[in-house]
N, C-alpha and C positions, 0 to 999 in steps of 0.2 A: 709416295706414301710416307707420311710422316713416322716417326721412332715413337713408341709408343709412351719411353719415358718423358716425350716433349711432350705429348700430349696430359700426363698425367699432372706436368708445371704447371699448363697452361689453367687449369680446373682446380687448382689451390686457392681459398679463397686467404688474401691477402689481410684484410679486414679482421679477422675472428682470432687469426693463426698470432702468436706469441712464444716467449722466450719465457720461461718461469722455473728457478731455481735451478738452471743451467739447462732446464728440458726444453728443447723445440716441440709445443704443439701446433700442430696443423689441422685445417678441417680442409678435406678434400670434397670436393663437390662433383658429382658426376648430374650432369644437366640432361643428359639425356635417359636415364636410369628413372624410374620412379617407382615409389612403393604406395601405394593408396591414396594414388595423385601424387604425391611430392616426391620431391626431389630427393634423392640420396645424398645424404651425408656421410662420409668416412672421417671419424677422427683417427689421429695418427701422433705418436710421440716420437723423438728420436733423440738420445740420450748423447750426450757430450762423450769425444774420441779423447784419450790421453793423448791420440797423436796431433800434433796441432792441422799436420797435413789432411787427414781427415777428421776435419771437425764441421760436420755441417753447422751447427750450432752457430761458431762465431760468422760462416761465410754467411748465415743468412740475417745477423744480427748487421754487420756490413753491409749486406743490399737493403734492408732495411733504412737504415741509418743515410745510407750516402747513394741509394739507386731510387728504392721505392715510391719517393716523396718527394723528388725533383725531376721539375718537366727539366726536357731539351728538347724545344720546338725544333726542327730541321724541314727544309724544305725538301719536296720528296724528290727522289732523283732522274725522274721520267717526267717530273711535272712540277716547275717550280713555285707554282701559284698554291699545290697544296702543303700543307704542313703536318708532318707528324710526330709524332714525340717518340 
């Protein structure tokens, strides 16, 4: 069983979510959730740390910047014919 907080990463929509006047907002998407047919949406802020160690703010402007937006093909390890990123 997966950790519930992987699960909640994994349902971030990457797209929507931004950095604005040092606030992270996020829209969470719960896909299996529905309200009158559609999908739930959770927005979510979260306010820059003095301490630099906990700053989600700049770690996710960082994955942004230097994770989110470049592939790395690799071939997979059980099968080198597939490739995943």
């Amino acid at each position: 069983m997966m950790p519930q907080s992987y699960l909640l990463l994994d349902q971030i929509d990457d797209e929507r979510s931004h950095v604005t006047q040092g606030v992270l907002n996020l829209v969470i998407v719960s896909p299996k959730e529905k309200s009158a047919g559609r999908t739930i949406e959770k927005p979510c802020q979260i306010a820059p740390h003095t301490n630099p160690t906990l700053f989600p703010v700049l770690a996710y402007s960082v994955y942004k910047e230097n994770v989110a937006n470049k592939l790395c093909p690799t071939p997979h390890t059980h099968n080198s014919k597939w490739v995943v990123n």
